[in-house]
VEXLO-507084 format. One line per field, with one value per atom (N, C-alpha, C, O): atom name; y, x, z. Coordinates in steps of 0.1 Angstrom, whole numbers, plus 5000, padded with zeros to 4 digits. Layout:
N
tiba c(CA ...)
v c(Y ...)
u c(X ...)
w c(Z ...)
END
This chain:
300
tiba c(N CA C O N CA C O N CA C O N CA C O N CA C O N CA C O N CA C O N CA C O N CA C O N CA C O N CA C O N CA C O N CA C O N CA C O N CA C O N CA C O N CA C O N CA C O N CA C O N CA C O N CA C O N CA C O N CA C O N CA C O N CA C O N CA C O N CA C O N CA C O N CA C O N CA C O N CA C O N CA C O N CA C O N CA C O N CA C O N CA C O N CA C O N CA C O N CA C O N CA C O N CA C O N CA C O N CA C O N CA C O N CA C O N CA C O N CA C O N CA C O N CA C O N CA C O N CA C O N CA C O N CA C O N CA C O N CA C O N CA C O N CA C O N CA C O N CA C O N CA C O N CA C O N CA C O N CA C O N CA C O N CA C O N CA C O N CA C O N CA C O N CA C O N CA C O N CA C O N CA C O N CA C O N CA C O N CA C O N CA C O N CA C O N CA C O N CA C O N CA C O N CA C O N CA C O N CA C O N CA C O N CA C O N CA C O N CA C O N CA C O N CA C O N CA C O N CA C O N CA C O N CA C O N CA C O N CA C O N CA C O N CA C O N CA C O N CA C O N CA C O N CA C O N CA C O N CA C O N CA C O N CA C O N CA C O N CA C O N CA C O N CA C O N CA C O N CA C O N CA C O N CA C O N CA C O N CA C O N CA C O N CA C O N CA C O N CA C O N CA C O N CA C O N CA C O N CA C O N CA C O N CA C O N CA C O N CA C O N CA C O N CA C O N CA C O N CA C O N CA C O N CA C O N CA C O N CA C O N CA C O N CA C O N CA C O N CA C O N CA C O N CA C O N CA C O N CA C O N CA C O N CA C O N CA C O N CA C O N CA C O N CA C O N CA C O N CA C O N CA C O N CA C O N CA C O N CA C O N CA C O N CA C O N CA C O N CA C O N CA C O N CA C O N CA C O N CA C O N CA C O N CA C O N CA C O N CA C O N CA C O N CA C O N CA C O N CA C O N CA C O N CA C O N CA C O N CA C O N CA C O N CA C O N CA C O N CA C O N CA C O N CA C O N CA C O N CA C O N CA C O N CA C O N CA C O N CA C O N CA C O N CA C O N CA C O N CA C O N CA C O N CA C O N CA C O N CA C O N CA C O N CA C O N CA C O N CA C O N CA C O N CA C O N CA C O N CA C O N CA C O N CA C O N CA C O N CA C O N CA C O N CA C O N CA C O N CA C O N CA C O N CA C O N CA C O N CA C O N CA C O N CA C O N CA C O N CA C O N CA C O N CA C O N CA C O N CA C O N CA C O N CA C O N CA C O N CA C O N CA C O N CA C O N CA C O N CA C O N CA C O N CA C O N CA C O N CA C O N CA C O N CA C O N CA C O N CA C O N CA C O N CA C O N CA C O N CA C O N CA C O N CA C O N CA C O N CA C O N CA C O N CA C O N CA C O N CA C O N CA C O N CA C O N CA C O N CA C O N CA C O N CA C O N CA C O N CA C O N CA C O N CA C O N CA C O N CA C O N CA C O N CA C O N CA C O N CA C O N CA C O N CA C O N CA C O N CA C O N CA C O N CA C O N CA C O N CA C O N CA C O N CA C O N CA C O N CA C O N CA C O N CA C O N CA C O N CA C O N CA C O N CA C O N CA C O N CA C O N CA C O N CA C O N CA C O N CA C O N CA C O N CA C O N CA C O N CA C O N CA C O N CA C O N CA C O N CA C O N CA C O)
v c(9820 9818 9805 9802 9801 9785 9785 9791 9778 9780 9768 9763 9761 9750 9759 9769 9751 9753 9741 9730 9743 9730 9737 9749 9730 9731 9720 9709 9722 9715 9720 9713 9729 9735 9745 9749 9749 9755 9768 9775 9775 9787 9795 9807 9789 9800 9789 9794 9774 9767 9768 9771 9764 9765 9783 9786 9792 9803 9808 9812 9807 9808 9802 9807 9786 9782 9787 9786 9792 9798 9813 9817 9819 9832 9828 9830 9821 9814 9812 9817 9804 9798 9814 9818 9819 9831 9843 9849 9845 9850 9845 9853 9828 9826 9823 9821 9823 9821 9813 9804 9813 9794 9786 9786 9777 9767 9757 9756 9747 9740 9726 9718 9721 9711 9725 9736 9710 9713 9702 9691 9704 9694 9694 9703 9684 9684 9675 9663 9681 9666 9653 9654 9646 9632 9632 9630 9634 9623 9620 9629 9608 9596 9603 9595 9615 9619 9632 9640 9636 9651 9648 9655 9639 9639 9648 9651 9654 9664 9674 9681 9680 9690 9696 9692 9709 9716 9724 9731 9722 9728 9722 9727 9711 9701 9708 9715 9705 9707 9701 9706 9692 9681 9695 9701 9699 9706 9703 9710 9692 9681 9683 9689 9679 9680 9692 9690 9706 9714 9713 9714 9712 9715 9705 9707 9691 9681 9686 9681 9695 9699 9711 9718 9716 9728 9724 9732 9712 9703 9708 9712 9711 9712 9700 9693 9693 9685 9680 9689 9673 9673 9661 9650 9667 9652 9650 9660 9642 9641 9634 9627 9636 9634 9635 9639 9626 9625 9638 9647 9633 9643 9650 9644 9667 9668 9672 9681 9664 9665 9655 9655 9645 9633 9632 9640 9628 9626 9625 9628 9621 9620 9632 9634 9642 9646 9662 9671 9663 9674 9664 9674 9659 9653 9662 9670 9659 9666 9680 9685 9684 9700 9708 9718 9697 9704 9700 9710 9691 9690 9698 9700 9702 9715 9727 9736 9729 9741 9753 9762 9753 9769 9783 9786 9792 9802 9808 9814 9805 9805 9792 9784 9790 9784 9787 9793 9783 9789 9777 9766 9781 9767 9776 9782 9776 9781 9770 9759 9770 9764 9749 9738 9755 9740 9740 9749 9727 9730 9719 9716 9719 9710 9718 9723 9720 9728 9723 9711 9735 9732 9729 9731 9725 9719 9729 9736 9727 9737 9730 9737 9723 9717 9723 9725 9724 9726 9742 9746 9752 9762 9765 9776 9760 9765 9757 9747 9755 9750 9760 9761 9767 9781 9792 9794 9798 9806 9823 9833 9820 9833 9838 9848 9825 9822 9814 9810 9810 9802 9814 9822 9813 9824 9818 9813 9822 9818 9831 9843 9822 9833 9828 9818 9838 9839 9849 9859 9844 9853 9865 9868 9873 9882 9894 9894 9904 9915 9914 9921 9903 9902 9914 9923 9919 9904 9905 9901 9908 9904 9890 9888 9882 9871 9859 9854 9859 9845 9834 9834 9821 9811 9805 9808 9796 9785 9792 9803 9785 9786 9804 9809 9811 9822 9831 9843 9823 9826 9828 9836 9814 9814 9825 9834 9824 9836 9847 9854 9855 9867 9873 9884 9856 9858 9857 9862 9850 9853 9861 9862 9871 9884 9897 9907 9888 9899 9914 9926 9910 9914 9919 9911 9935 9939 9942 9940 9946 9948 9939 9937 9936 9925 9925 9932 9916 9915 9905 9903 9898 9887 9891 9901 9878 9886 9873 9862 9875 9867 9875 9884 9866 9866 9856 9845 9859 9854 9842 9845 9828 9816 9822 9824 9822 9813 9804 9797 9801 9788 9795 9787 9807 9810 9808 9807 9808 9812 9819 9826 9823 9834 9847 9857 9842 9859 9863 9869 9858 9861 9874 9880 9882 9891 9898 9901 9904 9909 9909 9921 9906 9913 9917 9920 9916 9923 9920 9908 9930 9926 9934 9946 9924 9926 9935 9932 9942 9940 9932 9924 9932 9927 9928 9932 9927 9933 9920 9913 9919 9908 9914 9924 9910 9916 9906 9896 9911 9906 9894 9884 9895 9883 9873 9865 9872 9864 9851 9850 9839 9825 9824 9832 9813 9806 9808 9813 9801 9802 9815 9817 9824 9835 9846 9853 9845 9849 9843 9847 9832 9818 9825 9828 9829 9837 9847 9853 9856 9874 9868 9870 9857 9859 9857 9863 9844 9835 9849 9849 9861 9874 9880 9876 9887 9889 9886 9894 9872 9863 9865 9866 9864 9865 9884 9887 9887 9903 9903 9915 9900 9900 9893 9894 9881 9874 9881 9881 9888 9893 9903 9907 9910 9922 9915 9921 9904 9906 9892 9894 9882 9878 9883 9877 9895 9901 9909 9911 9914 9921 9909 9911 9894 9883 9885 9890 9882 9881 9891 9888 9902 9918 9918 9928 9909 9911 9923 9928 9929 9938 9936 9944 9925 9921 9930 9930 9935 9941 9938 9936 9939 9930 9942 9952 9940 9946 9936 9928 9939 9931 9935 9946 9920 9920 9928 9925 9939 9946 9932 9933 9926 9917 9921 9915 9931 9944 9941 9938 9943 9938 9928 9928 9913 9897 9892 9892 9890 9882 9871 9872 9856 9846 9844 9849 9830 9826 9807 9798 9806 9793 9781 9782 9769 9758 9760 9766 9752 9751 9740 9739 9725 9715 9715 9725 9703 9705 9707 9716 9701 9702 9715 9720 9725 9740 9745 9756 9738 9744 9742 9748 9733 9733 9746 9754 9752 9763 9762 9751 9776 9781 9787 9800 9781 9790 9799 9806 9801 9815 9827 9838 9821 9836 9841 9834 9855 9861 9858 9852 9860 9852 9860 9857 9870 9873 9867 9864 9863 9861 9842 9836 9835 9822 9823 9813 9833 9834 9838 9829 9845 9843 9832 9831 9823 9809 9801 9793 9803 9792 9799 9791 9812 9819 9813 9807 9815 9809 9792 9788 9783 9772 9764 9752 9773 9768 9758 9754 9754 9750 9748 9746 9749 9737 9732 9721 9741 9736 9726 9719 9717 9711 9714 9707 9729 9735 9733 9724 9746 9747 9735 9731 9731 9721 9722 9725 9718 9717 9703 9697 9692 9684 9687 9695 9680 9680 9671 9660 9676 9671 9667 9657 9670 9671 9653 9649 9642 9634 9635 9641 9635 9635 9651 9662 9649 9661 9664 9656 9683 9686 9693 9694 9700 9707 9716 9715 9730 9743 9750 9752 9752 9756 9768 9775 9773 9788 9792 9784 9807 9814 9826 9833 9829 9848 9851 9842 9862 9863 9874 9880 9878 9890 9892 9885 9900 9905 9896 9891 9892 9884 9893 9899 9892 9900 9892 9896 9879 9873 9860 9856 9851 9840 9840 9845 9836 9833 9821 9815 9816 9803 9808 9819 9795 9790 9792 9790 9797 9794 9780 9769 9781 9769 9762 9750 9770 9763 9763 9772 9755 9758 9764 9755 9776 9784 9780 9780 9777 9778 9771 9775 9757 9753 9757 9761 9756 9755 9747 9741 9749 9739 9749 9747 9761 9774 9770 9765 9771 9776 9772 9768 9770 9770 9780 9784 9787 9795 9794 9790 9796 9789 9803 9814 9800 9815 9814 9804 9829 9829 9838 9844 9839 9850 9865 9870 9872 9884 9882 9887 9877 9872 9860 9852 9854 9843 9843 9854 9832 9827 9818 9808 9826 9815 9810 9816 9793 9786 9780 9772 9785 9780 9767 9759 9763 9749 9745 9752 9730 9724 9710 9709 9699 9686 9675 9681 9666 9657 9646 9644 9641 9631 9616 9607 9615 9604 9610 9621 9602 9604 9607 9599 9620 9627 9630 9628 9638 9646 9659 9659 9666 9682 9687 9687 9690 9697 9711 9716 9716 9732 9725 9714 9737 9737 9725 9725 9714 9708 9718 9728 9709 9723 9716 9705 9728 9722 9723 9732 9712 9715 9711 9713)
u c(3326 3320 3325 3337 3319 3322 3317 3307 3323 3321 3326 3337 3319 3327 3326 3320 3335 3339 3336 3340 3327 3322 3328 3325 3336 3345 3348 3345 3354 3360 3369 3377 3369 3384 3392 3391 3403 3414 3413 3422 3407 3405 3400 3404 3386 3383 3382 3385 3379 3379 3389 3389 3400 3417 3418 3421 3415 3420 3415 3423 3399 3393 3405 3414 3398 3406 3426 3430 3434 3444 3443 3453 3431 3429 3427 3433 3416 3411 3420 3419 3434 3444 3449 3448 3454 3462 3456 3464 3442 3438 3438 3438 3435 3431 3414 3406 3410 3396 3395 3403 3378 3373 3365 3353 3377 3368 3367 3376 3353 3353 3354 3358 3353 3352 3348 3344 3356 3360 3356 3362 3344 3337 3343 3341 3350 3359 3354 3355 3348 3346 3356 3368 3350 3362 3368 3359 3380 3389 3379 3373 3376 3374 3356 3348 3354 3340 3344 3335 3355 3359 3362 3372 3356 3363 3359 3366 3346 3339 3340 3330 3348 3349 3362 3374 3355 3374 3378 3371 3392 3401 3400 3407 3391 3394 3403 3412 3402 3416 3409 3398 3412 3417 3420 3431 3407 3411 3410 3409 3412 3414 3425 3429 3433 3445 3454 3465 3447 3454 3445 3454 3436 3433 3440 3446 3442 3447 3463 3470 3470 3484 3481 3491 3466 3466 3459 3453 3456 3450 3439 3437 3429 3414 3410 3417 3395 3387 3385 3388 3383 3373 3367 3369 3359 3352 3351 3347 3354 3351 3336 3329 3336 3315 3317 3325 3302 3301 3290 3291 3280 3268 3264 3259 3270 3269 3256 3256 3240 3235 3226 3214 3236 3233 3230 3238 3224 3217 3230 3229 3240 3250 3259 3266 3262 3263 3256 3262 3244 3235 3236 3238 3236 3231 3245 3244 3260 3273 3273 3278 3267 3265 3253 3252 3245 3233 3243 3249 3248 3255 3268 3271 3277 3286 3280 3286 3262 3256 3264 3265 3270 3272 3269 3261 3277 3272 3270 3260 3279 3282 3288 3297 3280 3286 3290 3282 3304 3308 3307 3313 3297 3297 3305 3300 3318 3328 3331 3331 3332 3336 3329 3333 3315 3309 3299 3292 3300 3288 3268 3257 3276 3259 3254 3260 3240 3227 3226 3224 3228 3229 3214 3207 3209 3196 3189 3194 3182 3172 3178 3177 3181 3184 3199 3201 3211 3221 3219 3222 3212 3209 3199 3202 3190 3186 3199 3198 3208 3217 3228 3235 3228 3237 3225 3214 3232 3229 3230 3224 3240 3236 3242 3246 3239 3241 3249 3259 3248 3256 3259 3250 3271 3275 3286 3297 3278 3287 3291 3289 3299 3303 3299 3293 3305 3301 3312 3316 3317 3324 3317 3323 3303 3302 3296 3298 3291 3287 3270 3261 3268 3253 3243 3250 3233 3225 3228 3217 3236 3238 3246 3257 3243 3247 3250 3260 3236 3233 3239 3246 3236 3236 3251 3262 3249 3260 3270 3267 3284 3291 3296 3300 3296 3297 3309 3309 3318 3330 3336 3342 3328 3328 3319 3324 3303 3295 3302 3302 3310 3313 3326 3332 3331 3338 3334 3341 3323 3317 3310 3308 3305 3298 3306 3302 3323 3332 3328 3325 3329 3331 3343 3352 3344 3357 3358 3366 3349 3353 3338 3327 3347 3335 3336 3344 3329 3336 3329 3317 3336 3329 3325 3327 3315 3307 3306 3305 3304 3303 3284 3277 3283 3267 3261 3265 3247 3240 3236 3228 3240 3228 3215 3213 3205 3193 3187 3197 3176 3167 3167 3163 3169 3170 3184 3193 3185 3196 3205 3204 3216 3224 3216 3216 3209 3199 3198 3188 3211 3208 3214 3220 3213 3220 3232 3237 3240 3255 3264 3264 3268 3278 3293 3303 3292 3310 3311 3308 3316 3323 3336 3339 3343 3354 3357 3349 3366 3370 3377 3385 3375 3388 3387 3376 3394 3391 3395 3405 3388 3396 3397 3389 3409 3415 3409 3402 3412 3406 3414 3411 3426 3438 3438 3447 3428 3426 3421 3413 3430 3422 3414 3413 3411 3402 3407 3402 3424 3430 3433 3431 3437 3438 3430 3433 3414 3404 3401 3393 3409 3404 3416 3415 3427 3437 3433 3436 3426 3421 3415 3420 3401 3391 3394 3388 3406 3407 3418 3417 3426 3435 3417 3414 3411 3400 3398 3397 3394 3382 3389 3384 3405 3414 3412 3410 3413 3413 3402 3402 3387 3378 3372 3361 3385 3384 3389 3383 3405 3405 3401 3407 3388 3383 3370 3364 3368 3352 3354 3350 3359 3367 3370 3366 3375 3376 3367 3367 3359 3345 3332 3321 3340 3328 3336 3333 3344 3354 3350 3341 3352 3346 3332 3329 3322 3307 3301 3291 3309 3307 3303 3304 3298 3293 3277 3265 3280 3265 3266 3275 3249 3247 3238 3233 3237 3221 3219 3226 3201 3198 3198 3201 3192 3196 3186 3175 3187 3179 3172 3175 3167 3158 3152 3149 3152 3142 3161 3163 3172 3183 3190 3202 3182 3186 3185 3177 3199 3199 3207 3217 3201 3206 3215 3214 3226 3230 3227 3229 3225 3219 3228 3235 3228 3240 3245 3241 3257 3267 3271 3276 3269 3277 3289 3293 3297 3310 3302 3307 3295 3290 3290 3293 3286 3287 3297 3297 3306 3326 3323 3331 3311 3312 3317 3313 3325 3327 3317 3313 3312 3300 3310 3312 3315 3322 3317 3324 3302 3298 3294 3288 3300 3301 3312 3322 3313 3325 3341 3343 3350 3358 3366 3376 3357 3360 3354 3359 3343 3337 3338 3332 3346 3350 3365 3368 3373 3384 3378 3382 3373 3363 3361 3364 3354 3349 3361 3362 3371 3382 3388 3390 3390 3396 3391 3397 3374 3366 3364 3361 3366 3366 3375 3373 3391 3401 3407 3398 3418 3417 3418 3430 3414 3408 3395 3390 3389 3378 3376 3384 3368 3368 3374 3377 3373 3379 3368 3360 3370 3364 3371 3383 3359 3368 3357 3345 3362 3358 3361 3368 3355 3358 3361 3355 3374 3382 3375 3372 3374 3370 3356 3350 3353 3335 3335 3325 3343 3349 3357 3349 3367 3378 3378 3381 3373 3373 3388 3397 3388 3402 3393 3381 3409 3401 3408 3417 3406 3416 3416 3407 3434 3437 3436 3429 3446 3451 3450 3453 3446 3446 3444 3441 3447 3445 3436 3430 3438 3427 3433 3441 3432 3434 3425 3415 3431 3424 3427 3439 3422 3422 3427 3418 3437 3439 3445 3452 3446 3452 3442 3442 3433 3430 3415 3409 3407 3397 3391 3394 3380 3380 3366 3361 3362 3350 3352 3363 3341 3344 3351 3347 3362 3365 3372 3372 3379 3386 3400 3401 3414 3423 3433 3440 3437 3443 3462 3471 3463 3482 3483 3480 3491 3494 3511 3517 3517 3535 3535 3526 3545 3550 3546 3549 3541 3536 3525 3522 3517 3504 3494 3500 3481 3471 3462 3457 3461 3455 3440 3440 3430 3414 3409 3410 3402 3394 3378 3372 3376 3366 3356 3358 3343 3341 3342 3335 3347 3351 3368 3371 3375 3392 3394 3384 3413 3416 3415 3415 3414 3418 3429 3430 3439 3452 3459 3464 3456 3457 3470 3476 3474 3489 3486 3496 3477 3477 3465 3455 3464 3455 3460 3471 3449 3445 3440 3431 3443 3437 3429 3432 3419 3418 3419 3417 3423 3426 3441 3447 3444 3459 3456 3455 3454 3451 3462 3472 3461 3473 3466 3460 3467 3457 3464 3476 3457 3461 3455 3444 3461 3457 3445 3444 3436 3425 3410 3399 3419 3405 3399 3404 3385 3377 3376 3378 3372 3369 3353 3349 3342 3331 3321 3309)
w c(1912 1899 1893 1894 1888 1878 1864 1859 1859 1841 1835 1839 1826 1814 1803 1800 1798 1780 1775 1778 1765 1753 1740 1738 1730 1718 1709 1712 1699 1686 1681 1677 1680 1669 1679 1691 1665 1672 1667 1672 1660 1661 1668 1669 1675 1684 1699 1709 1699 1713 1718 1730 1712 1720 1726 1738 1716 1712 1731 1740 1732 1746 1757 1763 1756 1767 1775 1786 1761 1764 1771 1777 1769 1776 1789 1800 1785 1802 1811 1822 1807 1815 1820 1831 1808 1809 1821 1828 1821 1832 1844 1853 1846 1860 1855 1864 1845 1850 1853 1852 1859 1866 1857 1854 1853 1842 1851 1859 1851 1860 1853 1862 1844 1831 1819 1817 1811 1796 1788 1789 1779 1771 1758 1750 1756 1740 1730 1732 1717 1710 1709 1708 1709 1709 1695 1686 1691 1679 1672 1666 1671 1664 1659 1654 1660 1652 1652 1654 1650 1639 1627 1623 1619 1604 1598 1588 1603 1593 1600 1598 1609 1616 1612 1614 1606 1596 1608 1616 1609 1615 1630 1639 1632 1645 1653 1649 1665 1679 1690 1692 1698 1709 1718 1720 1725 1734 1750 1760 1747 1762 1762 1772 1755 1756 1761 1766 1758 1766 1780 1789 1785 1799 1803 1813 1796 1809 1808 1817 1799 1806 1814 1817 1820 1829 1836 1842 1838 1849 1851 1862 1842 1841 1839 1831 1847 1847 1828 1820 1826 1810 1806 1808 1801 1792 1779 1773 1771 1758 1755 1762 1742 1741 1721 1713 1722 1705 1702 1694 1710 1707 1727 1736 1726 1737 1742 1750 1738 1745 1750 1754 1747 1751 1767 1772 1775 1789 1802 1814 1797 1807 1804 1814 1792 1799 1803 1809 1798 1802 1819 1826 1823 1840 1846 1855 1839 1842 1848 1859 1839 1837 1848 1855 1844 1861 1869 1873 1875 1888 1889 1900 1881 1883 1885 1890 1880 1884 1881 1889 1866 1864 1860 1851 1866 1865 1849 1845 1842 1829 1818 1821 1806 1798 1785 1778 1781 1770 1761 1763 1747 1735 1724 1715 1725 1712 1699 1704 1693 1680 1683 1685 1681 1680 1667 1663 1661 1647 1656 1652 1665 1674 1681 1690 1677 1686 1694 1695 1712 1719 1723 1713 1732 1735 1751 1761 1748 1758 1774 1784 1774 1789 1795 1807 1782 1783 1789 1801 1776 1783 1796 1801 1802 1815 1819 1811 1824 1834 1837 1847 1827 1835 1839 1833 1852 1861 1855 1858 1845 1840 1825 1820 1822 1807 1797 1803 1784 1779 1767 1763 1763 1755 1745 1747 1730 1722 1713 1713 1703 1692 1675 1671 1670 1656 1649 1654 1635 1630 1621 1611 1623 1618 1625 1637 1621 1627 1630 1624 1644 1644 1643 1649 1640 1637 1625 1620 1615 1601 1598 1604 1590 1586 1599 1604 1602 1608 1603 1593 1611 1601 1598 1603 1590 1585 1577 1571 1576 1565 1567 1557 1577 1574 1572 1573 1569 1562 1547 1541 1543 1534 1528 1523 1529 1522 1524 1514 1535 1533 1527 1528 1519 1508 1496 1487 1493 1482 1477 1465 1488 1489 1484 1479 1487 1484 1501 1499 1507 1522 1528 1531 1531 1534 1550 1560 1549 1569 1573 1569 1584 1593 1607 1612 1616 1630 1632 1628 1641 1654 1664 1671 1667 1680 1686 1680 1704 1709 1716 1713 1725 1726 1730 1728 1739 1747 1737 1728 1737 1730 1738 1750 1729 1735 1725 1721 1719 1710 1698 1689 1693 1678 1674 1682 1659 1652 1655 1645 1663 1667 1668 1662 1676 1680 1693 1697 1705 1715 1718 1708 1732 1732 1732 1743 1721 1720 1731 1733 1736 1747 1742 1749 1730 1723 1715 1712 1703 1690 1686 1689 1678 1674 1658 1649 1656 1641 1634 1639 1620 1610 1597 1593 1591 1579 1566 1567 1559 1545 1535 1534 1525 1513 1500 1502 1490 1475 1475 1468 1482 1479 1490 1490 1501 1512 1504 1494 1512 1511 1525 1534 1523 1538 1550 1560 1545 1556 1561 1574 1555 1561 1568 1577 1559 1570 1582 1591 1582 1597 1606 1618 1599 1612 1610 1621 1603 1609 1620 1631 1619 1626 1640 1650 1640 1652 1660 1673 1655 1659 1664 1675 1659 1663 1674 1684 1673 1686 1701 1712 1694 1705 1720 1732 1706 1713 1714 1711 1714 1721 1732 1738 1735 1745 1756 1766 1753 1761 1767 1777 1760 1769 1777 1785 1774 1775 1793 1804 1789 1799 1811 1820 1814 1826 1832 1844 1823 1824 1832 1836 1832 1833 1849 1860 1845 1862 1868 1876 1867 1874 1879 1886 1876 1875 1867 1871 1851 1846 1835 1826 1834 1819 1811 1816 1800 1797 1784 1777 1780 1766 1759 1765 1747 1743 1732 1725 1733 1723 1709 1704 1700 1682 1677 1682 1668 1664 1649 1638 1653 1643 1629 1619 1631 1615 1607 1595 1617 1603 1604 1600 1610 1607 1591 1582 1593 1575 1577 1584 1571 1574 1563 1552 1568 1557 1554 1563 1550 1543 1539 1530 1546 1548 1533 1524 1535 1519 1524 1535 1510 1506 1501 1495 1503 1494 1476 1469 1473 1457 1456 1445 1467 1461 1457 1453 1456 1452 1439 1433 1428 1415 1409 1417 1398 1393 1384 1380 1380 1370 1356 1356 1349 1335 1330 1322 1332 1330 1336 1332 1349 1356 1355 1354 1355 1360 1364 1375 1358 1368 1376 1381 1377 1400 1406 1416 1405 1411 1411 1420 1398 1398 1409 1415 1410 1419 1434 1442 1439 1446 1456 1468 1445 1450 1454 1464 1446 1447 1461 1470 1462 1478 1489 1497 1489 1499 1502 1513 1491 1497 1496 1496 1492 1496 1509 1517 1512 1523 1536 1538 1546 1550 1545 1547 1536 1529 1523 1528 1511 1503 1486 1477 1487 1472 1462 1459 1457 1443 1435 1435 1426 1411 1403 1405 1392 1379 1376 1385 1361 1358 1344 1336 1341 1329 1320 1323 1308 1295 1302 1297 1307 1319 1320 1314 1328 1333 1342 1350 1348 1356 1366 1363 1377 1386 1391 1394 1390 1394 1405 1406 1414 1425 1423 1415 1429 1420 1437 1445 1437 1455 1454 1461 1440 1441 1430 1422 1426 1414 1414 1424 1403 1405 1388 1382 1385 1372 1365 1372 1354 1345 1333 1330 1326 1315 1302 1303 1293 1286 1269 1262 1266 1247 1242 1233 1246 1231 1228 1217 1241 1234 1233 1243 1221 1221 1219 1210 1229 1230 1239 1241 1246 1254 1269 1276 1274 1289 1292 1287 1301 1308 1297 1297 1286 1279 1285 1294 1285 1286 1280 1275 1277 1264 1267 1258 1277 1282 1293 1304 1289 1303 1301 1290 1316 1316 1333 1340 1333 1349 1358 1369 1355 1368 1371 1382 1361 1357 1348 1338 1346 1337 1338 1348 1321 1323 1313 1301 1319 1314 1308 1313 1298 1293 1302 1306 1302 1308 1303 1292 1309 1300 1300 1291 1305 1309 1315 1326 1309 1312 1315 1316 1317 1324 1335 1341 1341 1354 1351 1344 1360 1361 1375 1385 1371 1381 1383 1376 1396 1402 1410 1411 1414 1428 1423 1424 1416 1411 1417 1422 1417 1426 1413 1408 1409 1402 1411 1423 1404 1412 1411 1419 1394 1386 1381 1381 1378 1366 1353 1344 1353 1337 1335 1342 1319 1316 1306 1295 1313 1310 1298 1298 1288 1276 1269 1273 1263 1258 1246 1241 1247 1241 1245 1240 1258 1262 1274 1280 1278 1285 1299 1302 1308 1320 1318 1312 1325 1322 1337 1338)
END
């Protein structure tokens, strides 16, 4: 049997390829984005660099379905292809070239929450149990056939980062069941029940704007989900000077009255902003000019 791995990051590309090693599977080449065009690729990992210390073949590539090396990949003729942590649509050529499939993943409970960004939405959804799934690519949206999913669960007090280690502990223990099942020739799939496909819908950094009149669970929320590695929730002070907001937590509000997005209390901990249904108080804030934040101006 023969197999590549095409990847970008270190949550779930590395996360594979270390099982891989760890069993013995047959990777035959390992397609790694190149360096010098992950700027926009969060949580990046140079996964060339582990096959060439386990002495796997690899190539690095900008756009992998560029003609040289779809031509790569017909001529290794594999049985299987794994596209893990990639944000580039693979192309109809890449998939007829495996023999018995190209198989990716997804951090949610297919067929629910298709689609982009899906970490983020199933923090803003406020989402407690979930799972990853890996699965047959074919030409739709994450609609090919299941072949495994995982659990995990997120808390009210989870940032980004920390659903990125549930998911990547997850991906893990689903690699290694499903992995030996490919080795065994015991692999079995079923397909997406389609009647319950729900997509989720790309997200810009400009979506991290905070709204002062929503809720502020649902403004802490936002700040959890596109914490970092993300771009971060911000607000702009005196609605000029943009902050970016890391960390915060929220409570009930009995002593100040004031405007959404006002700031009622700063000290060297904390700012704390009125909202409309309580504060948000903010521990890890980002300037991006040299202000000097004061009580009673607003964020807007």
């Amino acid at each position: 049997m023969k197999s590549i791995l095409i990847g970008s990051v270190g949550s779930s590309s590395k996360t594979l390829l270390q099982e891989m090693v760890r069993l013995n599977f047959p990777v035959e080449m390992v397609f790694s984005l190149d360096e010098q065009y992950s700027l926009n690729v969060s949580g990046y990992y140079p996964i060339h660099q582990l096959a060439e210390k386990h002495n796997i073949p690899y190539r690095k590539f900008k756009r992998i379905n560029d003609k040289e090396h779809t031509v790569l990949i017909k001529e290794i003729n594999p049985d299987y292809i794994f596209v893990i942590g990639l944000s580039q649509l693979i192309g109809k050529e890449i998939i007829e070239s495996a023999k018995k499939g190209v198989i990716g993943s997804h951090p949610t409970p297919l067929p629910k929450f298709r689609g982009r960004a899906a970490m983020v939405w199933q923090m803003l959804l406020g989402i407690k149990e979930s799972k990853c799934s890996m699965f047959f690519i074919d030409e739709g949206i994450d609609s090919g056939d299941i072949i495994g999913q995982e659990d995990y669960f997120l808390e009210n007090t989870d940032y980004a980062i920390d659903a990125e280690r549930k998911v990547t502990e997850a991906f893990g223990r689903l690699a290694r069941r499903i992995l030996p099942e490919i080795m065994n020739n015991n692999l079995k799939s079923i397909k997406q029940n389609e009647e319950e496909a729900t997509y989720l819908l790309k997200r810009l950094p400009e979506d991290g704007l905070i709204n002062w009149q929503e809720p502020v669970e649902q403004i802490h929320r936002l700040i959890r989900a596109v914490s970092k590695p993300y771009p971060g929730a911000f607000s702009y002070y005196d609605g000029k000077d943009k902050v970016v907001f890391w960390r915060a937590d929220f409570m009930e509000n009995k002593k100040y009255i004031g405007l959404p997005g006002q700031i009622a209390k700063k000290t060297e901990e904390y700012l704390d902003v009125v909202c409309i249904d309580g504060l948000l108080r903010i521990y890890d804030f980002e300037c991006t000019n040299s202000i000097k934040i004061r009580e009673g101006y607003k964020f807007k």
